[in-house]
MARNUTOR-873535 format. One record per atom (N, C-alpha, C): residue number from 1; residue in three letters; atom name; x, y, z. Coordinates in Angstrom, 1 decimal, padded with zeros to 4 digits. Each point is the difference from the previous one (the first is absolute). Last residue first. Example, Ala and Ser with C-alpha at 12.3 -4.5 7.8 and 13.67 -1.06 7.14 Angstrom:
residues 2
<rec 2; "SER"; "N"; <012.8; -002.2; 007.1>>,
<rec 2; "SER"; "CA"; <000.9; 001.1; 000.0>>,
<rec 2; "SER"; "C"; <-000.8; 001.1; 000.8>>,
<rec 1; "ALA"; "N"; <000.3; -005.7; -000.1>>,
<rec 1; "ALA"; "CA"; <-000.9; 001.2; 000.0>>,
<rec 1; "ALA"; "C"; <000.9; 001.2; 000.0>>,
end
This chain:
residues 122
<rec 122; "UNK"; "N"; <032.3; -004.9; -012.0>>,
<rec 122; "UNK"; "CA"; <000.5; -000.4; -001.2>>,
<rec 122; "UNK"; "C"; <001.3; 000.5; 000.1>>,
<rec 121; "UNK"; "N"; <-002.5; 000.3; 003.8>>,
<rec 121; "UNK"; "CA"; <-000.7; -001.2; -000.8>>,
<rec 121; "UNK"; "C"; <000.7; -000.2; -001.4>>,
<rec 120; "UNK"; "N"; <000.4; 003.9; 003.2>>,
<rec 120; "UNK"; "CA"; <000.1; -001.5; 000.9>>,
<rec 120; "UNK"; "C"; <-000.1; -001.0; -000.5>>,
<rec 119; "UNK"; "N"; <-000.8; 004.0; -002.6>>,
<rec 119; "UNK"; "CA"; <002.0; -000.4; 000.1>>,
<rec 119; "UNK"; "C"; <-000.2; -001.2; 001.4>>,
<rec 118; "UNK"; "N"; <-004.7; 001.7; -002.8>>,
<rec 118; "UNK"; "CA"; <000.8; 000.5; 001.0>>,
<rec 118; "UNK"; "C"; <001.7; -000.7; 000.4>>,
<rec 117; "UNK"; "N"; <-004.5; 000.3; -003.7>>,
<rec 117; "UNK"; "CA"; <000.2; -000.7; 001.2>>,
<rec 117; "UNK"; "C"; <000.7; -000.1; 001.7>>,
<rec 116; "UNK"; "N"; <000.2; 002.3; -005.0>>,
<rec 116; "UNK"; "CA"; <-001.3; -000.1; 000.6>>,
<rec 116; "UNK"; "C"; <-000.3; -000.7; 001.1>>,
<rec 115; "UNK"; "N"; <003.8; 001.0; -001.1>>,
<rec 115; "UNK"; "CA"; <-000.5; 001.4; 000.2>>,
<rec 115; "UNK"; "C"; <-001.4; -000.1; 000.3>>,
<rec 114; "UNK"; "N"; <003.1; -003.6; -000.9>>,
<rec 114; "UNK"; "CA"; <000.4; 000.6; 001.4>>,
<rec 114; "UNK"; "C"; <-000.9; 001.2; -000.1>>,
<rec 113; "UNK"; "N"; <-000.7; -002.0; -003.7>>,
<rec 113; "UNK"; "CA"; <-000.7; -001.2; 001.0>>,
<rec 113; "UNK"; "C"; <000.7; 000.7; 001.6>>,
<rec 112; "UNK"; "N"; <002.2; 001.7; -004.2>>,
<rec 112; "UNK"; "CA"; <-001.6; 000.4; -000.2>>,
<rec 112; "UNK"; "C"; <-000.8; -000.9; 001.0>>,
<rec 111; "UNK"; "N"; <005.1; -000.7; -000.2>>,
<rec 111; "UNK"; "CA"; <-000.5; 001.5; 000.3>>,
<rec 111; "UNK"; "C"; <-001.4; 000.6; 000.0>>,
<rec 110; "UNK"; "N"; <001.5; -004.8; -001.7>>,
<rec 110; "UNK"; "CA"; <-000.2; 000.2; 001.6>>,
<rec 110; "UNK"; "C"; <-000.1; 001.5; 000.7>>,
<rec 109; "UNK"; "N"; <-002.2; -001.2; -004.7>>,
<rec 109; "UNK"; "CA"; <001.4; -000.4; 000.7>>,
<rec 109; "UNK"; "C"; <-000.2; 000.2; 001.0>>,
<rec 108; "UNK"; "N"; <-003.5; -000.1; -003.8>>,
<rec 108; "UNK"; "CA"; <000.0; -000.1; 000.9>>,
<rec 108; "UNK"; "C"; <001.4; -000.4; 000.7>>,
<rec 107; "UNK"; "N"; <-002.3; -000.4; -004.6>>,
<rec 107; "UNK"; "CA"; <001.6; 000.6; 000.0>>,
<rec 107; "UNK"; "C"; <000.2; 000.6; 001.5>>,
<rec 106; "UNK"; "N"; <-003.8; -002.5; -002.1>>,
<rec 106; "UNK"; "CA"; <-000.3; 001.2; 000.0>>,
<rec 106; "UNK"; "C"; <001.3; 001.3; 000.0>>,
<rec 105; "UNK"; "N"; <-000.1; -004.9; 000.6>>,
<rec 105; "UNK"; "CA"; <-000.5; -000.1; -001.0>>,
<rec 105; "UNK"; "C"; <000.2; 001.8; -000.4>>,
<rec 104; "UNK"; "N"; <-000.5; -001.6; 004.1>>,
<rec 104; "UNK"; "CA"; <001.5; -000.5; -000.2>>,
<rec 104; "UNK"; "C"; <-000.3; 000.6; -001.7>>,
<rec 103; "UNK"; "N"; <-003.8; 000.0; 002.3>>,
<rec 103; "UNK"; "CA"; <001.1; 001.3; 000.7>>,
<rec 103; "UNK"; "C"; <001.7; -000.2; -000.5>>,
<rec 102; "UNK"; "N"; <-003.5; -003.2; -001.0>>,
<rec 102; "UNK"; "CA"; <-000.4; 001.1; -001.2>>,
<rec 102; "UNK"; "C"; <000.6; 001.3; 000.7>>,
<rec 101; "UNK"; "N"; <000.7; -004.1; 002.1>>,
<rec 101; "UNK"; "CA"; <000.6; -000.3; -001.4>>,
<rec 101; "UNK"; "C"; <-000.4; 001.1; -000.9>>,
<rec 100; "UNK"; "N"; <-001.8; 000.0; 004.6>>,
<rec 100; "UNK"; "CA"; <001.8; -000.4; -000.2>>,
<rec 100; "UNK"; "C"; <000.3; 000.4; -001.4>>,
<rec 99; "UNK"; "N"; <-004.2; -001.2; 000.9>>,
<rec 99; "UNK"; "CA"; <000.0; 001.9; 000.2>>,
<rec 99; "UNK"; "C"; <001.2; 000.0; -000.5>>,
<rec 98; "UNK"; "N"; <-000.4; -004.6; 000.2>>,
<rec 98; "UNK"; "CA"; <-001.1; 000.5; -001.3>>,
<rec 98; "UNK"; "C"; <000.7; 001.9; 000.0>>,
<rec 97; "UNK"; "N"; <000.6; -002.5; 003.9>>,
<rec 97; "UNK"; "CA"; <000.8; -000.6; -001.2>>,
<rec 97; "UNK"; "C"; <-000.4; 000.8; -001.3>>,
<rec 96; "UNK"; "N"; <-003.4; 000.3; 003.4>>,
<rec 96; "UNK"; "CA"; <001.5; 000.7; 000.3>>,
<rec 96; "UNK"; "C"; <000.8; -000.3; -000.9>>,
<rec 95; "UNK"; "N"; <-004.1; -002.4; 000.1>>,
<rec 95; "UNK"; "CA"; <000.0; 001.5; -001.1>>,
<rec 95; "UNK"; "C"; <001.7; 000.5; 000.3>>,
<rec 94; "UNK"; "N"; <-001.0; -004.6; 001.9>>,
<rec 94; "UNK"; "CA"; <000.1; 000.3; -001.3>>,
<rec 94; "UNK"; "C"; <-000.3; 001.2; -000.6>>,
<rec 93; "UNK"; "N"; <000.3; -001.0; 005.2>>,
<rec 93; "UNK"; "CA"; <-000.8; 000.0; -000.8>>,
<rec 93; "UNK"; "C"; <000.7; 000.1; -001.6>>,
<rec 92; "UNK"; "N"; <001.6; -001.1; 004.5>>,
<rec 92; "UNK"; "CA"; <-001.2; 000.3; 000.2>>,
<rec 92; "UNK"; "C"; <-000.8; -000.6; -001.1>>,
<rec 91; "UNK"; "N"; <005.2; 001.5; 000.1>>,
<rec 91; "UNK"; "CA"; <-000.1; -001.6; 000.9>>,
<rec 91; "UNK"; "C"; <-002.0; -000.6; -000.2>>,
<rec 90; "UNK"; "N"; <001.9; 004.7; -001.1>>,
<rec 90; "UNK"; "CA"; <000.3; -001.2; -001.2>>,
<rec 90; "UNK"; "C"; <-000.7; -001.4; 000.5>>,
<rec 89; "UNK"; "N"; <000.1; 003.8; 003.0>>,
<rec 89; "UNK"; "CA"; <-001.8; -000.3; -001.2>>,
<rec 89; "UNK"; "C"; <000.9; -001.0; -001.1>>,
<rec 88; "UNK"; "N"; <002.8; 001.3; 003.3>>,
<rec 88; "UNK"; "CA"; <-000.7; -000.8; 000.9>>,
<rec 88; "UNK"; "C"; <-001.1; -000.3; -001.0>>,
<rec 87; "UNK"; "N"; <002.5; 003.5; -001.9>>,
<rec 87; "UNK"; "CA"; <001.0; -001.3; 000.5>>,
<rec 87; "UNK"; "C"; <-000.9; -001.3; 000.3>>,
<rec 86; "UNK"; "N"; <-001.8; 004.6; -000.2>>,
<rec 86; "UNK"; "CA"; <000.0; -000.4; -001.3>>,
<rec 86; "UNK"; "C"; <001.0; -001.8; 000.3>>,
<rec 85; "UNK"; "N"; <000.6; 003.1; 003.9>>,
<rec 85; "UNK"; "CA"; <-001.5; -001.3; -000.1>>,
<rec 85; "UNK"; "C"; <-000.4; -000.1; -001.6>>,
<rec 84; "UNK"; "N"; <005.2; 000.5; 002.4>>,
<rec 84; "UNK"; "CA"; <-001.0; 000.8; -001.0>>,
<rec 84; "UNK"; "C"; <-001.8; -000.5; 000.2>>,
<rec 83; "UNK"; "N"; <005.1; -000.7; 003.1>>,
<rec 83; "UNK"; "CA"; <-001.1; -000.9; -001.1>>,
<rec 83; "UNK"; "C"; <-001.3; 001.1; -000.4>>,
<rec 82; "UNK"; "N"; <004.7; 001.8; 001.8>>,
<rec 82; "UNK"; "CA"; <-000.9; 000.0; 000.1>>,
<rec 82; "UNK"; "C"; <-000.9; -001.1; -000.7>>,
<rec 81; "UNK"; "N"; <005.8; 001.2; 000.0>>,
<rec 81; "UNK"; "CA"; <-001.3; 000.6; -000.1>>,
<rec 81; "UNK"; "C"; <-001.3; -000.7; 000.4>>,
<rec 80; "UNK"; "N"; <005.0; -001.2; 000.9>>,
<rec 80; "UNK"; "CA"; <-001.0; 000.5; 000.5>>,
<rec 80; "UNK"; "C"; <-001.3; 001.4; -000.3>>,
<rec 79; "UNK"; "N"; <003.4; -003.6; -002.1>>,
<rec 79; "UNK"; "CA"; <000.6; 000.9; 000.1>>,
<rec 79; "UNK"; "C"; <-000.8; 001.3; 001.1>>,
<rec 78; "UNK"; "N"; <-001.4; -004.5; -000.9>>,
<rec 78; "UNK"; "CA"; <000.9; -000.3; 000.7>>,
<rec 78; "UNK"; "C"; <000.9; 001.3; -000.1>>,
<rec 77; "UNK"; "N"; <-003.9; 000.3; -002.3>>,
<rec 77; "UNK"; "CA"; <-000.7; -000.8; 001.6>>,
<rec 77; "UNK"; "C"; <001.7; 000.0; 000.6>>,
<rec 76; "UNK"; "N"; <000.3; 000.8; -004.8>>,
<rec 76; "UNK"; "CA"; <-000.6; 001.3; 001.0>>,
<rec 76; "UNK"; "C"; <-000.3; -000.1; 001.3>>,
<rec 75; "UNK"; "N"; <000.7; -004.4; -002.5>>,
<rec 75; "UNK"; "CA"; <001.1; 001.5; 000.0>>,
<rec 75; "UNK"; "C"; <-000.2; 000.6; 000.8>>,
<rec 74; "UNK"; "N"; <-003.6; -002.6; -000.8>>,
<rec 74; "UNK"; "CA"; <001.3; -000.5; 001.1>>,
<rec 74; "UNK"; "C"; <001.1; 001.1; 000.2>>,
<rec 73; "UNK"; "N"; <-003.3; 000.6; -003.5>>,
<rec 73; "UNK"; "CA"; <000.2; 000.7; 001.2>>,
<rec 73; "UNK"; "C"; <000.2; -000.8; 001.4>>,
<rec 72; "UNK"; "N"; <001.4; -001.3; -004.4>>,
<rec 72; "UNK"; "CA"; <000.3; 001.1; 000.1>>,
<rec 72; "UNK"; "C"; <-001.0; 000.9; 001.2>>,
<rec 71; "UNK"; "N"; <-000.8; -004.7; -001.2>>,
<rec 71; "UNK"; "CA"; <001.7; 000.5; 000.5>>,
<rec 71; "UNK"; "C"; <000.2; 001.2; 000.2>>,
<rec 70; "UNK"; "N"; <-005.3; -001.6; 001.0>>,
<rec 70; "UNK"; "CA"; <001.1; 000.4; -001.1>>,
<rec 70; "UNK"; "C"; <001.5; 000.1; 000.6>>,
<rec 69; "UNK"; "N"; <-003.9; -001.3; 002.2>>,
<rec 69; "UNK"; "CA"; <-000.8; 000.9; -000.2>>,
<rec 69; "UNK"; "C"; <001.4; 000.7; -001.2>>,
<rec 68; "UNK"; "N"; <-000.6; -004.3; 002.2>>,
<rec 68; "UNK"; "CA"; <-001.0; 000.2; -000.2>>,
<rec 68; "UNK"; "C"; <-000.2; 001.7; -000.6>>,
<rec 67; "UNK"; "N"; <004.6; -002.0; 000.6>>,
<rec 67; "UNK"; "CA"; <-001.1; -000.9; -000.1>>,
<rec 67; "UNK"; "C"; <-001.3; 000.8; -000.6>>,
<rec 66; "UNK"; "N"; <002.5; 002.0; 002.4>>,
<rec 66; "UNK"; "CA"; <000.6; 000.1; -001.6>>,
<rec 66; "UNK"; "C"; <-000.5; -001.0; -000.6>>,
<rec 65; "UNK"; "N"; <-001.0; 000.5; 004.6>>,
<rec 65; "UNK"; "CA"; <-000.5; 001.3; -000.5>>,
<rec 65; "UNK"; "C"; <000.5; -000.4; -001.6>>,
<rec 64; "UNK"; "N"; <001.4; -002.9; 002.4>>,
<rec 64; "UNK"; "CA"; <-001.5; -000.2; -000.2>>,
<rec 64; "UNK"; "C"; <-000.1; 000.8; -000.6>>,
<rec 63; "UNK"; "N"; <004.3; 000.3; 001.3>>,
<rec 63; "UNK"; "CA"; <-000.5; -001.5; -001.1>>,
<rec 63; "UNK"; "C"; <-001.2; 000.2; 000.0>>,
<rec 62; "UNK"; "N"; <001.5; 002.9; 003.4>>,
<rec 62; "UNK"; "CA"; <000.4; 000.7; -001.1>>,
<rec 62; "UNK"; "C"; <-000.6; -001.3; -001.3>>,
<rec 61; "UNK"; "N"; <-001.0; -001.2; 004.2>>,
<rec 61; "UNK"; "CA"; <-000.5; 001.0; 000.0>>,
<rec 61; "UNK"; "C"; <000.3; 001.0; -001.5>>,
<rec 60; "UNK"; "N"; <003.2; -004.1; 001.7>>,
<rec 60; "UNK"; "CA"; <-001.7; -000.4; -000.5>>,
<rec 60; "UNK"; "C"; <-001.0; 001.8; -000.3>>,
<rec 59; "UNK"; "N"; <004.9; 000.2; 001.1>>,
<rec 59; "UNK"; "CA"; <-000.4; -000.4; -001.3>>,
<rec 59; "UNK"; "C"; <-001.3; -000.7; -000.1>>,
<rec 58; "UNK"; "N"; <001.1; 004.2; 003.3>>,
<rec 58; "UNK"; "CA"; <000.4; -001.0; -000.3>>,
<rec 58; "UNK"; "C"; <-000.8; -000.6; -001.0>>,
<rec 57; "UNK"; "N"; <002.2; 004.9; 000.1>>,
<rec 57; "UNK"; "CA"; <-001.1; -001.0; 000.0>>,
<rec 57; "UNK"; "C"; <000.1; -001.3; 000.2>>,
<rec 56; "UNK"; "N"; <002.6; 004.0; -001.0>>,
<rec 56; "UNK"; "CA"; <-000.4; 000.0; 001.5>>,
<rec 56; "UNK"; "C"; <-000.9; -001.2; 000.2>>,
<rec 55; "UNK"; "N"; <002.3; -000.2; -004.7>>,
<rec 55; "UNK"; "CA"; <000.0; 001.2; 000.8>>,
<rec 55; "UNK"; "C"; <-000.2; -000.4; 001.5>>,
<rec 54; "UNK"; "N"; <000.4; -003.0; -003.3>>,
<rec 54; "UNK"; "CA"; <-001.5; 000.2; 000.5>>,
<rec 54; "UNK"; "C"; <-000.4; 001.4; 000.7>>,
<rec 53; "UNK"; "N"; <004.9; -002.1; -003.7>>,
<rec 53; "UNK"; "CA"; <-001.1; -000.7; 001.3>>,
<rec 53; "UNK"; "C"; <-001.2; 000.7; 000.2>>,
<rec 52; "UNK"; "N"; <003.8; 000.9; -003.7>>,
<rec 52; "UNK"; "CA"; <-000.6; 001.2; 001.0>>,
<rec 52; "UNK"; "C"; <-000.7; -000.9; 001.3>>,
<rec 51; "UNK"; "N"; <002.3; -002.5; -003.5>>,
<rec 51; "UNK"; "CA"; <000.3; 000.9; 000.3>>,
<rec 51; "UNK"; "C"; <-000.2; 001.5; 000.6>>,
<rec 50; "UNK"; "N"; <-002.4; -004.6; -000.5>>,
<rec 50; "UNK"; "CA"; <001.3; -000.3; 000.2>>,
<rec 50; "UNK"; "C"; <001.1; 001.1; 000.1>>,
<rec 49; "UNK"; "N"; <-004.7; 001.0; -000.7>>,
<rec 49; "UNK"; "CA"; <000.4; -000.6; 000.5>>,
<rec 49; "UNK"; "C"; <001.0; -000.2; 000.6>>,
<rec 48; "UNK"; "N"; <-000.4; 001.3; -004.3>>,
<rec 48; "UNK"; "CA"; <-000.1; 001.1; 000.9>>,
<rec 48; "UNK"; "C"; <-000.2; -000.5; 001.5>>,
<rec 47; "UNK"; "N"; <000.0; -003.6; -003.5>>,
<rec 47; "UNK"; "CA"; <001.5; 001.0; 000.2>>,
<rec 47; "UNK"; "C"; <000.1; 001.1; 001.3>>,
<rec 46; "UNK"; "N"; <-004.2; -002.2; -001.3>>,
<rec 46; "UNK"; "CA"; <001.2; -001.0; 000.6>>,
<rec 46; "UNK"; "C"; <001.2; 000.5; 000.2>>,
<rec 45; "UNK"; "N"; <-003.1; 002.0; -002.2>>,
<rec 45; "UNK"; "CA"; <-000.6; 000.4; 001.1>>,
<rec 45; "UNK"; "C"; <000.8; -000.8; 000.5>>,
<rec 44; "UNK"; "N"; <000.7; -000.6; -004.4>>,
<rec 44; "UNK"; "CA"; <000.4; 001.5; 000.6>>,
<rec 44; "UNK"; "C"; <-000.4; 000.2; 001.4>>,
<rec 43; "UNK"; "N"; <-001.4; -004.2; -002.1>>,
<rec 43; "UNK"; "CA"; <001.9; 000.1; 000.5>>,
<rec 43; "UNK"; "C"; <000.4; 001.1; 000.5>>,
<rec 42; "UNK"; "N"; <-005.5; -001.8; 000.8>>,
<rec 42; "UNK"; "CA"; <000.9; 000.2; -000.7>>,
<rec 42; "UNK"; "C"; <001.6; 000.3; 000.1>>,
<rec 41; "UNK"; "N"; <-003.9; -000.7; 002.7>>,
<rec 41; "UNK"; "CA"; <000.1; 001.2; -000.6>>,
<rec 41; "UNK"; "C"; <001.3; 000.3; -001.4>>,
<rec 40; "UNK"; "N"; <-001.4; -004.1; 002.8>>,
<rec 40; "UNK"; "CA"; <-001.4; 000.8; 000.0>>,
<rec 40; "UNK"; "C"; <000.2; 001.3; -000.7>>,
<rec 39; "UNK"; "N"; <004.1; -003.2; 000.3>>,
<rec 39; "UNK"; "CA"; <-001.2; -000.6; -000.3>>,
<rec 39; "UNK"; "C"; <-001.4; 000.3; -000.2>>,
<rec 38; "UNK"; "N"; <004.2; 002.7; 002.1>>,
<rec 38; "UNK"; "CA"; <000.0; -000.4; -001.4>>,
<rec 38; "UNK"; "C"; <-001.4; -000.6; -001.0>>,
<rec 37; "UNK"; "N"; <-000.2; 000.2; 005.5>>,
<rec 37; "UNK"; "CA"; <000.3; 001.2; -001.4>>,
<rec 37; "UNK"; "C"; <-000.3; 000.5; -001.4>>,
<rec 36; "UNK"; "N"; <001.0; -004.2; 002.7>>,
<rec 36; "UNK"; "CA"; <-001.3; 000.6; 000.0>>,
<rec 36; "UNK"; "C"; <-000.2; 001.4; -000.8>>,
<rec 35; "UNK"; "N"; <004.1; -001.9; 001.0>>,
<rec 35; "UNK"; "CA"; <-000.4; -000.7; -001.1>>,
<rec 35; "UNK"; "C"; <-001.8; 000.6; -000.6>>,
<rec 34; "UNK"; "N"; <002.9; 002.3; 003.8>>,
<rec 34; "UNK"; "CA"; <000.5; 000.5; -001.6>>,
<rec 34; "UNK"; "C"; <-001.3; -001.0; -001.0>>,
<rec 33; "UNK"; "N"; <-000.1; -001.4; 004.5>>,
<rec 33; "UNK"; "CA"; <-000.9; 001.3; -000.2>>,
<rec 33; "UNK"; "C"; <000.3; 000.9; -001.4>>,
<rec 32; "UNK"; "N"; <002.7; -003.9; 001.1>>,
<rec 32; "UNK"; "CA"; <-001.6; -000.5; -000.1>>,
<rec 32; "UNK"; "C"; <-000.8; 001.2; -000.2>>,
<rec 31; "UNK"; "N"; <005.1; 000.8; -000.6>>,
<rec 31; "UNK"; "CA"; <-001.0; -001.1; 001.2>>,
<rec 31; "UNK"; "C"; <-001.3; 000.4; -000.7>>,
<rec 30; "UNK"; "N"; <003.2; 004.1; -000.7>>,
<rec 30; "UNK"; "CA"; <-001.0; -001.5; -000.8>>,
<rec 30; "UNK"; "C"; <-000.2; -000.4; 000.8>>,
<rec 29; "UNK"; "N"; <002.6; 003.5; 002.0>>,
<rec 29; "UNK"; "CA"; <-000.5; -000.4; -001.3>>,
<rec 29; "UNK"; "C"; <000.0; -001.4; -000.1>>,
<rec 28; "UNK"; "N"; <-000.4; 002.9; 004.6>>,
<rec 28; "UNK"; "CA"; <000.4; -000.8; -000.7>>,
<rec 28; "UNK"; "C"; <-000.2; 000.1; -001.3>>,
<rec 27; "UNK"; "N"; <-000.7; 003.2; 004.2>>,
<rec 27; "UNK"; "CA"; <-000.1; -000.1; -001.4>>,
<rec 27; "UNK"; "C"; <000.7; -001.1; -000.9>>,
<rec 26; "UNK"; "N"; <-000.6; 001.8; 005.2>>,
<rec 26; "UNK"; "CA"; <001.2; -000.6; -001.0>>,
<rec 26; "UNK"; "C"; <-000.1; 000.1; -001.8>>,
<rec 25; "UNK"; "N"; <-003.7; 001.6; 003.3>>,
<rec 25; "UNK"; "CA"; <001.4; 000.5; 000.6>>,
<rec 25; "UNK"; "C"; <000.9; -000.4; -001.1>>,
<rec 24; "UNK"; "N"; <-003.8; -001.7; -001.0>>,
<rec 24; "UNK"; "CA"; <-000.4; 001.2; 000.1>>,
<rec 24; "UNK"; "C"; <001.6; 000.7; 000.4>>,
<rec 23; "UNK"; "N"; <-000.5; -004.4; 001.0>>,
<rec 23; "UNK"; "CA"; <-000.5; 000.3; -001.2>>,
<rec 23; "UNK"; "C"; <000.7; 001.1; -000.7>>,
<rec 22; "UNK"; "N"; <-001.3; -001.1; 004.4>>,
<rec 22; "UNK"; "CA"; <001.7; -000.3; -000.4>>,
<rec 22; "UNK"; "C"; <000.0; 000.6; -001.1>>,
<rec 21; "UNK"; "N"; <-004.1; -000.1; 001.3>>,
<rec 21; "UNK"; "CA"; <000.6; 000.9; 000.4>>,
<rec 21; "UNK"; "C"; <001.5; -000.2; -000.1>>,
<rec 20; "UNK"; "N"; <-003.0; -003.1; -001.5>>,
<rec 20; "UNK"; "CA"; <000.2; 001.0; -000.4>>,
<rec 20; "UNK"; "C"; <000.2; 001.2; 000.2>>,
<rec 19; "UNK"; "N"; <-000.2; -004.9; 001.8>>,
<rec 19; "UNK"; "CA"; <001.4; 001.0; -000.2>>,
<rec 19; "UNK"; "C"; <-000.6; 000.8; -000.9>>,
<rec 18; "UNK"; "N"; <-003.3; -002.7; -000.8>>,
<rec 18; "UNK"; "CA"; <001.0; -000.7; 001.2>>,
<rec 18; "UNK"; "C"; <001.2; 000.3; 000.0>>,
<rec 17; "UNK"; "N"; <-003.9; 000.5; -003.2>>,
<rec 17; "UNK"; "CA"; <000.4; 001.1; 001.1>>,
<rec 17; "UNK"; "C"; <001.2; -000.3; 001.1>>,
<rec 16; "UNK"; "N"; <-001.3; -002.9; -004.6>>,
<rec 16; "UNK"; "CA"; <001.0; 001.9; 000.6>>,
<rec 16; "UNK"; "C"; <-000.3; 000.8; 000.8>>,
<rec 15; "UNK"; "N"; <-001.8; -004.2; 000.4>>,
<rec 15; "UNK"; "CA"; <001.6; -000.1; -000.3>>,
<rec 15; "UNK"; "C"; <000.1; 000.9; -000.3>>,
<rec 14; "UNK"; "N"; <-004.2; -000.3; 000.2>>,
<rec 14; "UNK"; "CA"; <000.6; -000.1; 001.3>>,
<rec 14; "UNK"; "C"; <001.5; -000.2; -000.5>>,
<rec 13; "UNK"; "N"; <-002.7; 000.4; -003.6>>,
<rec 13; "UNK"; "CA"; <000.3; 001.3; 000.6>>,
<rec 13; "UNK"; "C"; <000.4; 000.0; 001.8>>,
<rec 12; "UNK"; "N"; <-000.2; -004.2; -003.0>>,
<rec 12; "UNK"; "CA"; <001.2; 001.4; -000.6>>,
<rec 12; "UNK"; "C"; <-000.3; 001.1; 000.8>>,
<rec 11; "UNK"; "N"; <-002.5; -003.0; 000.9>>,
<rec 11; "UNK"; "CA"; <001.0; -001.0; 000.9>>,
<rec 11; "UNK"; "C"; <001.0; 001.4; -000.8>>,
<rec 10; "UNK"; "N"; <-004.3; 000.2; -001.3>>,
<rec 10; "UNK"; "CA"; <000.1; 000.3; 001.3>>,
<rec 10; "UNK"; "C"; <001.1; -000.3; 000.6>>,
<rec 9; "UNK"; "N"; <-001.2; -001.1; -004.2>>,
<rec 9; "UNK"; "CA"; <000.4; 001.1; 000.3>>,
<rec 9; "UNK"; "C"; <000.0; 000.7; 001.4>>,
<rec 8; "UNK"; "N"; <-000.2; -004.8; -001.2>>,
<rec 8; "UNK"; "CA"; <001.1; 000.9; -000.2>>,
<rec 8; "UNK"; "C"; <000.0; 001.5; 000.0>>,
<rec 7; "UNK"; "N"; <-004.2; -002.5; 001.5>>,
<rec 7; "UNK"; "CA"; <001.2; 000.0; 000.7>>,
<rec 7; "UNK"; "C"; <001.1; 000.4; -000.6>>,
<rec 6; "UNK"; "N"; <-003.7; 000.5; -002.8>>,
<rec 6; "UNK"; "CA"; <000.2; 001.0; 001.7>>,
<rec 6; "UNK"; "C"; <001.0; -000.9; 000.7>>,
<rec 5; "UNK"; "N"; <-000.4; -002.4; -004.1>>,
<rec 5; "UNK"; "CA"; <000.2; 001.4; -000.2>>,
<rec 5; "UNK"; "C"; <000.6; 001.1; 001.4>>,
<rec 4; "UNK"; "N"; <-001.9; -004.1; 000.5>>,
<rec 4; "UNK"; "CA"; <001.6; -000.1; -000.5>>,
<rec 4; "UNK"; "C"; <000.4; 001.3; -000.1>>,
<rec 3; "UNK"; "N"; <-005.1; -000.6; 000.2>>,
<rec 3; "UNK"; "CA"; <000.6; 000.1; 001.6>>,
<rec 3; "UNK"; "C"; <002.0; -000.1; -000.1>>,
<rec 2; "UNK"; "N"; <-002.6; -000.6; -004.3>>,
<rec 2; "UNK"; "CA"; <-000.1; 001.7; 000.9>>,
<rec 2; "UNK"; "C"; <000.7; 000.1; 001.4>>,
<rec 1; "UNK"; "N"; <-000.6; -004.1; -002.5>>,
<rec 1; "UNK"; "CA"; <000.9; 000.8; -000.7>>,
<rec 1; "UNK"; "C"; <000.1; 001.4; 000.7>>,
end
């Protein structure tokens, strides 16, 4: 079951790189990279997709990052801000999520995270 597993995923992420520089240039909607989308992130992230694409990015590189490290900083990744290392500690460890939710909690916006952090990142 495992070795199924690594081959499909390995067969999806060699298929989206194949032309992701077309990609990138053209910006198609939907196809397979919309379905994907959709399916890992949901409709809203499917939409924005389908209507903004990856910015400068090509779509495996921008799909991972929102993949593994959130839609919303796919966003920001494709609007060209910065991966944060709070970002990279989600993927890590279970406290980050935890900080997240008591900085979210705390009424933390994106004007209070650019000041402490700095506008490359939020």
């Amino acid at each position: 079951m495992k070795k199924v597993l690594v081959c499909v995923l390995a067969g999806l992420l060699l298929g989206s790189t194949i032309g992701s520089g077309v990609q990138a240039a053209e910006h198609p909607r939907g196809g397979f990279p919309g379905f994907l989308t959709g399916c890992c992130f949901g409709l809203r992230m499917g939409a924005d997709y389908n209507d903004f694409g990856t910015g400068q990015r090509d779509f495996l590189s921008w799909f991972l990052v929102g993949f593994f490290l959130g839609p919303q900083t796919a966003i920001d990744y494709r609007e060209g801000k910065d991966i944060h290392w709070r970002d990279i500690g989600r993927v890590l460890c279970v406290l980050f999520p935890v900080w997240d939710a008591f900085d979210a909690a705390s009424g933390k916006g994106r004007q209070e995270l650019r000041q402490e952090y700095g506008a490359s990142y939020y």
